[in-house]
C-alpha positions, -999 to 999 in steps of 0.1 A, spaced: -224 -275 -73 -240 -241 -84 -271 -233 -80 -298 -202 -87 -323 -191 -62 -343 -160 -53 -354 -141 -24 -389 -142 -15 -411 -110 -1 -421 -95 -36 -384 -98 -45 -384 -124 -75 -367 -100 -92 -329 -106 -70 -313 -137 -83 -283 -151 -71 -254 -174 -77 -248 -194 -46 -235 -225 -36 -259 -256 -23 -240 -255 12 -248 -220 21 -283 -206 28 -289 -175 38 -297 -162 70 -309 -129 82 -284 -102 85 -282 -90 124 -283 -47 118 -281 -20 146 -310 -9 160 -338 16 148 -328 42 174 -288 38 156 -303 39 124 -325 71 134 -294 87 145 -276 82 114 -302 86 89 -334 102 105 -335 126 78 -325 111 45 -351 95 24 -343 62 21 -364 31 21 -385 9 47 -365 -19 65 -369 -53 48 -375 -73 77 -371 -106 55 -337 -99 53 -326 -83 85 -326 -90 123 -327 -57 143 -296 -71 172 -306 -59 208 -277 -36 221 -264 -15 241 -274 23 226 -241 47 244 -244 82 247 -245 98 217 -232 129 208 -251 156 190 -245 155 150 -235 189 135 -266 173 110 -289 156 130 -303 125 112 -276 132 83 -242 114 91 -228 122 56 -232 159 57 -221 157 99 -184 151 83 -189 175 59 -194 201 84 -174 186 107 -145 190 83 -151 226 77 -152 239 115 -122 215 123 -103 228 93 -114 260 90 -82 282 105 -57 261 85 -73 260 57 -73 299 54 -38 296 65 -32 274 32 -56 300 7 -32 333 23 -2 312 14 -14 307 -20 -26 346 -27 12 357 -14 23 376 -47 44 403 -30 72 379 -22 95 398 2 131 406 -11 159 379 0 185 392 23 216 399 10 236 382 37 226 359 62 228 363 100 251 336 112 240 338 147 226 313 174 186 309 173 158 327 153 168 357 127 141 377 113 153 404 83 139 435 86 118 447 49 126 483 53 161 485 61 178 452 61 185 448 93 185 416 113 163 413 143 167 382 171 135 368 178 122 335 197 100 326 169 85 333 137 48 345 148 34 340 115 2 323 102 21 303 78 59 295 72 68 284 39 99 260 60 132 241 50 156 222 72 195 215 70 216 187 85 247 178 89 249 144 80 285 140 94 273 154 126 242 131 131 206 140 127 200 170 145 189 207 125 217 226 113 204 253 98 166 264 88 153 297 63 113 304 64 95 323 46 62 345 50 42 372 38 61 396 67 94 383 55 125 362 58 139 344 91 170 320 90 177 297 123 215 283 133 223 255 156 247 260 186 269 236 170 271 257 139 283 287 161 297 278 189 311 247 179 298 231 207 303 192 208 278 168 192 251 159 219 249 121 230 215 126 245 195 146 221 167 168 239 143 193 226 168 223 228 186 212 202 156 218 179 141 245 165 109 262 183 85 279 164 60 282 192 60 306 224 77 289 256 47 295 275 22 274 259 0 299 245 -2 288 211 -27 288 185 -30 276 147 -3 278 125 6 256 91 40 253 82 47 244 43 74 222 27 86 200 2 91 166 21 78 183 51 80 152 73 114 156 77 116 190 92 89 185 115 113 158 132 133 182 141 105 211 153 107 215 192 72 215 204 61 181 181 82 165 213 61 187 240 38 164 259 4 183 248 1 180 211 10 212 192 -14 233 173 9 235 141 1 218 112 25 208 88 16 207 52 37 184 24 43 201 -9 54 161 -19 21 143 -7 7 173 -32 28 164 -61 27 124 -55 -10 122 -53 -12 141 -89 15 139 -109 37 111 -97 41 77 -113 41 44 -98 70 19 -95 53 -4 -126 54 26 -144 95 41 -139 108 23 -169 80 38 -190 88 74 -176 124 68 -181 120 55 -216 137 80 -241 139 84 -277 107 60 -280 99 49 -313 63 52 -311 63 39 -349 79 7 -339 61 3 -305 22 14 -316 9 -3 -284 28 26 -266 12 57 -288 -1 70 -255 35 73 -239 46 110 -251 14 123 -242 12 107 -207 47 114 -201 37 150 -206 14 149 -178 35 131 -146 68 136 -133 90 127 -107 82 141 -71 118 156 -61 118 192 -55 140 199 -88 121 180 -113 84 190 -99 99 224 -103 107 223 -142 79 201 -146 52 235 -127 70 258 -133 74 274 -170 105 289 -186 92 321 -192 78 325 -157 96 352 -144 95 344 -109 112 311 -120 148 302 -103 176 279 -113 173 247 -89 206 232 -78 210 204 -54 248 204 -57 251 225 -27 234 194 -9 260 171 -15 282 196 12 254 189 34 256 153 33 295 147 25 311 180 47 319 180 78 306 213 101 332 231 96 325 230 57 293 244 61 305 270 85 331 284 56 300 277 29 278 294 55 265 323 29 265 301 2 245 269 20 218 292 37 214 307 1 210 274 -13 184 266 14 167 293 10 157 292 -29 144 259 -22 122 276 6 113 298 -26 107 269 -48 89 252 -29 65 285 -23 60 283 -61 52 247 -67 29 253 -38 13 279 -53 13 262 -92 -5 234 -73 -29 243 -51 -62 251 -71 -55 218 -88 -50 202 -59 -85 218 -44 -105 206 -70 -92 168 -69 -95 170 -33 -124 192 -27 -131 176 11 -114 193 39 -115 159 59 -89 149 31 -66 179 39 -75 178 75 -63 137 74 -35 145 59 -21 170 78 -31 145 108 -13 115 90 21 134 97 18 139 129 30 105 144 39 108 182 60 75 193 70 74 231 100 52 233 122 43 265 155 36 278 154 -2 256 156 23 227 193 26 230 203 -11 237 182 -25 213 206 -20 186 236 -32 205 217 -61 217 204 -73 176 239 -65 163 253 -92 191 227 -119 185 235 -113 143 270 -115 148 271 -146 170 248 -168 145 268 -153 115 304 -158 130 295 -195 140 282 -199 104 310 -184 84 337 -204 103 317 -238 96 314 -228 57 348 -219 56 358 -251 69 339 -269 48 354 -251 17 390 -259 26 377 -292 29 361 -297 -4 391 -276 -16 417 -305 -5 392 -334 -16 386 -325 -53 413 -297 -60 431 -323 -83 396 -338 -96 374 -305 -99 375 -314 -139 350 -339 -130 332 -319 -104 298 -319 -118 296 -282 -102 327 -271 -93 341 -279 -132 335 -245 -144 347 -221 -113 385 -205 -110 402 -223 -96 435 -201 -108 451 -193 -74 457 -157 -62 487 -141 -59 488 -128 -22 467 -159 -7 474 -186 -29 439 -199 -27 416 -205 -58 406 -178 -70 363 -188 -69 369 -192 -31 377 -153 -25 345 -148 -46 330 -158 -16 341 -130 7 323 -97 6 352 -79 29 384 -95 24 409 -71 42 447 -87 39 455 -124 46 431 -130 75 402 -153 67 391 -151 102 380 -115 101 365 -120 67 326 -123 57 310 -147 38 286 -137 10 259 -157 16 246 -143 -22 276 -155 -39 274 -178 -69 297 -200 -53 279 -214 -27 250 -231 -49 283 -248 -64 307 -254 -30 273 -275 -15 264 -289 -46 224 -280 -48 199 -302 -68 170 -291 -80 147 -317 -79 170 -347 -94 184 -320 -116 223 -303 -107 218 -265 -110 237 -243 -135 247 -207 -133 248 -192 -164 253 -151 -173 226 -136 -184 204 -164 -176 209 -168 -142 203 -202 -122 190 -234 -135 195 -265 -139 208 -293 -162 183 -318 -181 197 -344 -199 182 -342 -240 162 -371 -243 171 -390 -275 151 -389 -304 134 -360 -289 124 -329 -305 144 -297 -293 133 -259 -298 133 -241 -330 170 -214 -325 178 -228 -290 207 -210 -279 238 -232 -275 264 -224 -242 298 -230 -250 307 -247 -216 343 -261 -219 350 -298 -205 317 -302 -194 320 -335 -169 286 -353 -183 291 -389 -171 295 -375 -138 262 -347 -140 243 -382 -153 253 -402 -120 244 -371 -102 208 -375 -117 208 -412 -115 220 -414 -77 188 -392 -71 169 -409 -87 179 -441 -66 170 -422 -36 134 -418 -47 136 -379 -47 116 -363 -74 120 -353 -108 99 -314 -109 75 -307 -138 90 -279 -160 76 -244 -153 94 -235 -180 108 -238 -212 142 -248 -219 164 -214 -228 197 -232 -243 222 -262 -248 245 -271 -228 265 -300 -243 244 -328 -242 216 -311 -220 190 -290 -220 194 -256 -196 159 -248 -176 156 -216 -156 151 -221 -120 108 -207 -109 115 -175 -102 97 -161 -72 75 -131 -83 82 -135 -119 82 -176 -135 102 -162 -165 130 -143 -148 162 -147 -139 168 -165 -109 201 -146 -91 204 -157 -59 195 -197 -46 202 -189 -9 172 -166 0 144 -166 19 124 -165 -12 136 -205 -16 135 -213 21 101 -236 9 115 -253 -15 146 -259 5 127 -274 32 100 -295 6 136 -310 -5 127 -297 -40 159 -277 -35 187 -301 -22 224 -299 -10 240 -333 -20 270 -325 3 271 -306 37 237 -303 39 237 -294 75 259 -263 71 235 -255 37 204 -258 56 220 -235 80 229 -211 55 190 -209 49 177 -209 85 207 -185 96 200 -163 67 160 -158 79 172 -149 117 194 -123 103 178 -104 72 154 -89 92 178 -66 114 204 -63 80 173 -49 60 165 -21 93 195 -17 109 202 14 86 167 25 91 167 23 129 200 44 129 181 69 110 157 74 132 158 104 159 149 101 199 148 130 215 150 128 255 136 142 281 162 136 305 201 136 309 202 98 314 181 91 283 153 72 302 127 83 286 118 95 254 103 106 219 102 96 178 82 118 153 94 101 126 92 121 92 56 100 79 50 108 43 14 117 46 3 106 10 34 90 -2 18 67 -29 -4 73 -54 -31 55 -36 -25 81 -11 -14 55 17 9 72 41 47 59 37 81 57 60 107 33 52 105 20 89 77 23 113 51 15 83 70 -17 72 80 -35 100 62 -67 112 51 -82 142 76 -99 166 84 -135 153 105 -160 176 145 -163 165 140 -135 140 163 -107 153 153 -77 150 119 -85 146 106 -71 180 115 -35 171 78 -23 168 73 -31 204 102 -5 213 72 23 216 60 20 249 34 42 267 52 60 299 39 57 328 3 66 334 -8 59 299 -18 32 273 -17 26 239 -52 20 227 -64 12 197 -82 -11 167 -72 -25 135 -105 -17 112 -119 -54 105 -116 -63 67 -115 -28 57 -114 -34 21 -131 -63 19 -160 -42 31 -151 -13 9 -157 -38 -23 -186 -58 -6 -206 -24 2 -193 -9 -34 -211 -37 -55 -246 -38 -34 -248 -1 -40 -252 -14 -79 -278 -37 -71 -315 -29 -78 -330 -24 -44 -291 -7 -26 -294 -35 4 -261 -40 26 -253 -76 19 -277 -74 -13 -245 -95 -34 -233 -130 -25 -196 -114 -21 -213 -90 5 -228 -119 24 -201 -143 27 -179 -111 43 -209 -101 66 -221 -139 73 -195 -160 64 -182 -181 91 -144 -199 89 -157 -224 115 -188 -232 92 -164 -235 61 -191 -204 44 -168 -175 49 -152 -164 10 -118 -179 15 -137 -211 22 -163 -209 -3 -136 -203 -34 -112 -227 -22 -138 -256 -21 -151 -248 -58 -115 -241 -70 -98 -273 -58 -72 -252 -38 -60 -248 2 -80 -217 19 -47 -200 21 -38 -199 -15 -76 -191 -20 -69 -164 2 -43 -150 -17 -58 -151 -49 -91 -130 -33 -77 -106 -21 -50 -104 -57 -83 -101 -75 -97 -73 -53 -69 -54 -62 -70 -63 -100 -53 -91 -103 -61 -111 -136 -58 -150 -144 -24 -144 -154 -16 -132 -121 -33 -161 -103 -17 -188 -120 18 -173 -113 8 -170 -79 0 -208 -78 27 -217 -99 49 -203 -67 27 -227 -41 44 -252 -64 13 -264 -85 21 -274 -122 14 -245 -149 -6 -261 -169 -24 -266 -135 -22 -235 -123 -40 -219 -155 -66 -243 -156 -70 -230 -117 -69 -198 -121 -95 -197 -148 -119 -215 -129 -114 -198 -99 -121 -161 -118 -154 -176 -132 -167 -186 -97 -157 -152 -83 -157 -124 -107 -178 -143 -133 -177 -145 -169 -171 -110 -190 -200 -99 -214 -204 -73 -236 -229 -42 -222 -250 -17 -235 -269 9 -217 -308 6 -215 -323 41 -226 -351 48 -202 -376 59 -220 -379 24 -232 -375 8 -198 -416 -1 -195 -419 -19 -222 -385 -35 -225 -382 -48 -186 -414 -70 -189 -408 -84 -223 -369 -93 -212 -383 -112 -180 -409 -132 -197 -387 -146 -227 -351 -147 -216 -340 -175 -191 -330 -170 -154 -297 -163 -161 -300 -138 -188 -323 -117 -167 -300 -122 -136 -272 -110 -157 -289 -72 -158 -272 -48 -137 -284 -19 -123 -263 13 -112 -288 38 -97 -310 44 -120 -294 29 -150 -297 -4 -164 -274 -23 -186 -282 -55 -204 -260 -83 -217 -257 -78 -257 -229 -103 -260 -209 -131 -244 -182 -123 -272 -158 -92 -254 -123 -92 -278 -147 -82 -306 -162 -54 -321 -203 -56 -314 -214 -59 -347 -248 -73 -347 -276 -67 -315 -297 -92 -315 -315 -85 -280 -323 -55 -306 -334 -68 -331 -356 -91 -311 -376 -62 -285 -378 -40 -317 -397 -67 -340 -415 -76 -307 -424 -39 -299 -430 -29 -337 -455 -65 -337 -470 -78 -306 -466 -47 -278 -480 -22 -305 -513 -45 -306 -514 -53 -271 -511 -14 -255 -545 5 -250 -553 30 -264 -546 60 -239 -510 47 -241 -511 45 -286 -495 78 -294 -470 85 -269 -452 48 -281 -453 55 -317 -437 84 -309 -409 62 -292 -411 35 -321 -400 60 -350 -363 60 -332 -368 26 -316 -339 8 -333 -314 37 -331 -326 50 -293 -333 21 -275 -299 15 -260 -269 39 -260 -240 36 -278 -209 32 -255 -204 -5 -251 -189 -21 -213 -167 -49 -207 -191 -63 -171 -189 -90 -155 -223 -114 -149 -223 -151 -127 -195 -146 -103 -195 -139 -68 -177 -107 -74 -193 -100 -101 -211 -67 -86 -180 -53 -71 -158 -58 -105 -191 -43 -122 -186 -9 -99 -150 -6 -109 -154 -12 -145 -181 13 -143 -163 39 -125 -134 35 -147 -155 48 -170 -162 78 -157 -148 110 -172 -132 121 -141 -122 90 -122 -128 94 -86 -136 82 -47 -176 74 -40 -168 86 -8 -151 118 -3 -142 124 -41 -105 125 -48 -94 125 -78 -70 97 -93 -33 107 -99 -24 115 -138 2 84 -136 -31 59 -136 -58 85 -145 -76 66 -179 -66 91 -212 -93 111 -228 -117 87 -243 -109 82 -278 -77 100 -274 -44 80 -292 -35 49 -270 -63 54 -247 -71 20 -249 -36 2 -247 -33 24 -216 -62 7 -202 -49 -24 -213 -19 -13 -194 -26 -3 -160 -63 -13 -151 -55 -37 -123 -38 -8 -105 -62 18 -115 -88 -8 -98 -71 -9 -68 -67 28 -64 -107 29 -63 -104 4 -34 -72 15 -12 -80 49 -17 -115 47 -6 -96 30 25 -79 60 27 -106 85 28 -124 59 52 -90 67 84 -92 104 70 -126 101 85 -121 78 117 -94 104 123 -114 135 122 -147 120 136 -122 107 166 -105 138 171 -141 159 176 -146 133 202 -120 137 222 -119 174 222 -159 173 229 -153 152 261 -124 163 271 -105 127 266 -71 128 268 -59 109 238 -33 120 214 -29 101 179 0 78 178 3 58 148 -17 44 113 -3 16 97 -27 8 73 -54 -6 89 -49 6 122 -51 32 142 -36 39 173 -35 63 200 -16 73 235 -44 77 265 -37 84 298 -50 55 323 -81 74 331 -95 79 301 -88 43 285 -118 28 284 -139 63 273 -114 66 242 -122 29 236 -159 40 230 -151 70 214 -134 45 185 -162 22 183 -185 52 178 -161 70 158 -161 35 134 -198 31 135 -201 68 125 -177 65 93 -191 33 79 -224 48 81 -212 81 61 -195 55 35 -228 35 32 -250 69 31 -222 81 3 -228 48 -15 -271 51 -11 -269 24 16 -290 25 47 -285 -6 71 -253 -7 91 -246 -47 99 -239 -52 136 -211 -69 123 -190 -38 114 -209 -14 134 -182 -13 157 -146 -28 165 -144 -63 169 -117 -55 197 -101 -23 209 -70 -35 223 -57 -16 254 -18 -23 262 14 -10 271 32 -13 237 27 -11 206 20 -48 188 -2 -62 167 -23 -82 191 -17 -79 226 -10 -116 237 19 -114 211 47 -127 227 76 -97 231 108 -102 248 124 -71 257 163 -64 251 175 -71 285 152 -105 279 124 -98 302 87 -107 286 63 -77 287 31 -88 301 0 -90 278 -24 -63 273 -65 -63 272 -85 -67 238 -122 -55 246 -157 -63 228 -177 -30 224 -205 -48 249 -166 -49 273 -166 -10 264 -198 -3 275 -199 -20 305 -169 0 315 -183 31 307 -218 27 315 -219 37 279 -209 73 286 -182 95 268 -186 118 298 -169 119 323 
């Protein structure tokens, strides 16, 4: 049951939607002396000690704020002196206009080149000494992964780099080691800043010399990609619009925004972002072909030895390219991201430092045995039971009710049916025994004969996988239902099917669907599809059935052990088919002969989505280790060497508390845990059934987990739509699953009204007479953004607002009762307001909000913020990408855009917030460490979590530096956001874990290749920290 209720302490004005089982209790904060540090000198409000407790703690040394009192403007100046060198680097590589003449010919010499501007001449150097490199790397592919060739660019001139391979032929290294890179530092370790500059830059860094070194390098590395994809690219959702041609805008009206947008995004290559920045008529302007590439990737080194003049060439007008889409992008790119911490973050995002060891190199061997022994036991056993089935029915298939429609036409060479090779994805010759089984082939559904429900299942093209339903008689069948010509269709036999079944009390499945065709004398239903209810179902034999295999709603009626094999089989090797090509590509470098021990940079995109997340295809997708799944333990392959850990934290419900803090800064007063969402993720408990998951699944009707699911769909946009396919997938009925769905989106994000904004000048007189004759939910429906209030006109939303009667209503009352009632001393000044009452009372733009949910606050914030003419962060103030950026209000289509792509312009607000929140945590943690002298050097973020290698020493004083570092950042965010309490509760890391490799949590169980267990490591409560450091960051 719902029920209203109201904070006391002179607050009757905060109303709430809770729920009869949870009352509030007093949010524990940090203490005044935290607070002080923080905020000391920011106005803000007195402490309400009717809603907080001030938690007794530990205070640790803290370290002097570059803004005492001001923790916001601490990272603003933090960002500046910690960014100050490159970021000059990056403005002199944008003002070079005197680009230096290319050489003529190329130096095809061992090492460094640098061509001389006055006469030509080619110099050997050790290095480029330059302040920036404008930087592009070769490869062989043939060869491996090492560098092949390199050309840079600066404002002093050209310098090319060749391999030893690629002169002297020398043999391709087993053991990689850093003198097979390229340096671009001095040998002695003198170093200081430099910023290197490319398109995809990740991947040349890989293959720089001193990003191996044991002290971090000095070099940044900035990604001419990461540029383009966090302004101009377009999402995944969005390809088939950007690929759409000849659009008939006429036919398609809902897509009159499509030209225009497409206009303003392209795709992030180097050749299109080139066209797309770089005019026709530019005269600097170069023709880009990525032909010559191809002799990268399919020659072998001798190729590109006889190409050499050509190849370096080709190389180096992309090094020239890339200078100019640097340069067409950078003021644009300034003003979206005006913060250096976001430049400063992103040039740390790249530089990923992963120690590996000597289980590096066995670890493939070792997966690759494990797959092949469950596959090869598993082939021979379906093979088997083919030539079985083969010899049982080969004179009866006719009246197979699956195997009817197969080939069973024999092949020439083999002489066996020709559906049984369709099973083989490498068939070399006459020998079965070396040939593989395709576990996806249409076949196999057929050979095993799989039910669903009580239902046979039917492949059909076009349509994919279904099933058979018998047309009930009498019954009424779709208007133009397509009709299958299916030749001798074996229907006494597909009814006994369904009647056998039936006898075995297994369970006919409610339609999801609607029938899509005949098929003789049934009806042909589409199999749920997994992601999408309406698609095409192509595979049966997937992990994405594994549930409804083992709920029996999918069902082999013969060989069922070798077909739920196929499915359990299948999971144990996916894992290592979908990395094995990933791992290969990675590149250790050793530090000794033996390869014992060694490194990975791997080539991180820095801000490789829109959102601005960080990408790589390997080390930020794979999962933690799971028992029998092979492959699965790769993560735990980077492991500290000796003398060090790997400490680190993930940052607890990140976005959760992103959204929670986002919709009390909207709420009258700005209190941290102000909005029932904001509570139940600061107070909620799982063990007292009041944390949100709970809470929604108990007023939905639903498990926690699929509440789960649904929460955090709807924090990133999700709409009912969404949620009911989601529950239609956790098998619940559709009509179900709607009905669900809908009442799970008015207990959380509320009911959607139509808004108009309260003019101020009016806000006196209207605010009293709205609380005194409007109910308790019509006043708790108000919302309040700073100083702004916006009042509830209509419940109707699909519908333009043609009447106001809230209006009509203050403006009788006002022009009536309030004109008698005001004194005297107040007479003129409101008749001067009541002449333009009617027309100035509220503003005209009308809001979609949301009022009654527990969301409702944070949905409010992003429907607000959409809003906004320039759609950006509340924290450090990036801009949103073109792809999602809302059109010019008013502007053709701007509204079917919306329509469109709000759910992942929603979630941009929120995961790129997350973003600028580790942009922080990374700089605030890096000032640390250099401060107090803590060796630490930043190892990984996947999402969440950060990670960093420590020697032993220093463990337990980089463990406090995080917990400071997170207690610091949240309290920028909140002063960003005009919040002023930090919540014990996310003041600092719930656990820094401190271990030996890197894993998800530290008593996750990870067997090693040579089968050895690796001992667990230490997670540590900040009161754990302190008592270990005596709460000092000193040494």
């Amino acid at each position: 049951m719902l029920k209203l209720f109201k904070y006391g302490h002179g607050c009757s004005n905060i109303t709430f939607l809770r729920l009869t089982s949870i009352e509030r209790k007093k949010i524990p904060i940090v203490s005044k002396d935290l607070h002080d540090y923080l905020f000391k000198n920011v106005s803000r409000s007195p402490l309400d000690k009717d809603r907080y407790n001030i938690e007794s703690i530990e205070i640790p040394e803290l370290p002097k704020l570059y803004s005492e009192g001001n923790i916001l403007e601490h990272f603003e100046l933090l960002g500046k002196e910690m960014n100050i060198k490159y970021d000059s680097y990056l403005l002199k590589a944008f003002e070079m206009n005197d680009i230096p003449k290319m050489p003529e010919k190329w130096a095809f010499s061992e090492g460094w080149v640098k061509y001389d501007l006055i006469d030509n001449r080619s110099i050997k150097i050790d290095y480029p000494e330059d302040d920036f490199l404008i930087f592009d790397v070769e490869v062989c592919v043939k060869d491996g992964r090492l560098p092949t060739l390199a050309v840079a660019l600066s404002s002093n001139g050209w310098y090319s780099w060749c391999s030893e391979r690629l002169i002297k032929n020398t043999p391709v290294p087993s053991c990689s080691k850093t003198n097979h890179l390229i340096p671009l530092e001095s040998s002695n370790g003198n170093n200081k800043e430099k910023v290197v500059i490319g398109h995809n830059i990740s991947f040349d860094r890989s293959r720089i010399k001193e990003q191996y070194h044991d002290h971090p390098s000095k070099t940044a590395f900035w990604d001419t990609m990461s540029m383009a994809i966090a302004m101009y690219s377009v999402s995944d959702s969005q390809t088939t619009f950007y690929d759409k041609k000849d659009y008939n805008i006429a036919v398609h009206s809902e897509h009159s925004w499509l030209e225009k947008w497409k206009e303003s995004v392209t795709k992030y290559n180097l050749k299109d972002l080139y066209n797309f920045l770089v005019p026709l008529d530019d005269e600097r302007r170069i023709n880009i072909d990525k032909a010559a590439r191809d002799l990268f990737v399919d020659g072998d080194i001798e190729l590109i030895r006889d190409e050499f003049q050509f190849l370096t060439k080709y190389c180096a007008n992309d090094v020239l390219a890339t200078l100019h889409v640097y340069q067409k992008m950078y003021k644009e790119f300034m003003y979206r991201f005006p913060s250096e911490i976001t430049r400063y973050g992103m040039i740390k995002m790249a530089n990923v430092y992963l120690p590996i060891n000597h289980y590096w190199n066995t670890f493939q061997e070792q997966c690759d045995k494990d797959s092949k022994e469950v596959t090869y036991g598993l082939h021979n056993n379906i093979i088997n039971f083919i030539k079985q089935l083969i010899g049982h029915i080969k004179n009866t298939y006719e009246k197979d009710p699956w195997m009817f429609y197969c080939d069973w036409s024999n092949d020439k060479n083999l002489h066996l049916p020709k559906w049984f090779l369709n099973c083989f994805s490498k068939l070399k010759g006459k020998n079965l025994d070396d040939a593989e089984i395709k576990l996806r082939s249409n076949e196999l559904p057929k050979v095993f004969g799989v039910c669903y429900g009580i239902y046979p299942v039917h492949f059909i093209t076009n349509y994919g996988w279904g099933y058979l339903k018998p047309i009930e008689k009498n019954g009424k069948l779709p208007k133009n239902l397509p009709v299958f010509d299916v030749y001798n269709i074996p229907e006494e036999e597909i009814l006994n099917v369904i009647n056998d079944n039936i006898k075995k009390g297994m369970s006919e499945q409610e339609e999801k669907n609607k029938p899509v065709g005949r098929v003789g004398p049934f009806l042909f239903y589409r199999l749920p599809h997994p992601t999408n209810g309406t698609g095409n179902v192509g595979v049966i034999f997937s992990k994405s059935y594994q549930s409804l295999f083992e709920s029996k709603i999918l069902t082999p009626t013969r060989g069922a052990e070798i077909a739920d094999s196929i499915i359990n089989d299948l999971i144990k090797t996916m894992y290592w088919v979908s990395f094995r090509k990933r791992f290969e590509d990675e590149l250790p470098i050793w530090k000794d002969d033996k390869c014992e021990n060694g490194v990975i940079a791997p080539s991180i995109v820095p801000a490789g989505t829109i959102t601005r997340r960080s990408t790589h295809k390997l080390w930020l997708t794979v999962t933690s280790a799971k028992k029998d799944i092979i492959g699965s333990n790769l993560k735990s392959l980077v492991q500290a060497p000796q003398g060090y850990k790997i400490v680190g934290a993930d940052v607890d419900s990140q976005e959760q508390w992103l959204a929670a803090i986002m919709g009390d800064s909207i709420r009258k007063d700005k209190y941290i845990g102000d909005s029932l969402f904001s509570y139940l993720v600061l107070m909620g408990n799982k063990n007292e059934g009041t944390d949100l998951h709970t809470v929604v699944a108990k007023q939905s009707g639903i498990s926690r987990n699929v509440a789960k699911i649904l929460n955090y769909a709807r924090l990133y946009g999700s709409g009912p739509n969404h949620a009911a396919s989601v529950l239609i997938k956790h098998n619940i009925p559709e009509k179900q699953a709607k009905e669900l769905a809908q009442k799970t989106f008015e207990k959380t994000k509320g009911k959607l009204g139509t808004y108009l904004e309260l003019n101020l000048k009016y806000k006196e007189y209207f605010m009293p007479w709205y609380k005194n004759t409007k109910d308790k939910s019509e006043w708790e429906s108000l919302v309040f953004v700073n100083n702004r209030i916006f009042v509830k006109i209509s419940d109707k939303v699909n519908k333009k607002l043609d009447k106001n009667i809230v209006r009509d209503e203050f403006v009788k009352y006002a022009r009536t009762s309030l004109i008698n009632d005001l004194p005297s001393s107040e007479m003129e000044n409101f008749k001067l307001l009541l002449n333009s009452i009617y027309k100035d009372c509220f503003k005209s733009t009308e809001y979609k909000l949301f009022y009654g949910g527990i969301e409702s606050d944070v949905f409010n914030f992003l429907n607000l913020i959409v809003n906004e003419p320039e759609l950006r962060t509340p924290i450090l103030k990036c801009k949103l990408g073109n792809g999602f950026h809302p059109r010019p209000k008013y502007s053709v289509g701007s509204l079917q855009f919306l329509n469109y792509f709000k759910r992942s312009i929603t979630n941009w607000v929120i995961q790129s917030s997350a973003v600028d929140f580790l942009h922080m945590l990374l700089l605030n943690m890096e000032w640390l460490c250099q401060k107090y002298n803590i060796d630490a050097r930043f190892c990984i973020s996947v999402h969440d979590e950060v990670r960093y290698l420590v020697k032993d020493e220093d463990v337990h004083r980089a463990a406090l530096a995080l917990n400071l570092s997170n207690l610091m950042v949240r309290g920028a965010i909140s002063q960003a956001l005009g919040i002023y309490q930090i919540p014990y509760t996310t003041a600092f890391f719930s656990l820094i874990d401190i271990d030996t490799i890197l894993r998800k949590e530290v008593n996750e169980v990870v067997t090693r290749p040579d089968q050895t267990t690796v001992e667990s490591g230490v997670a540590l409560t900040y009161d754990e920290v302190f008592e270990k450091t005596q709460g000092k960051l000193s040494k």
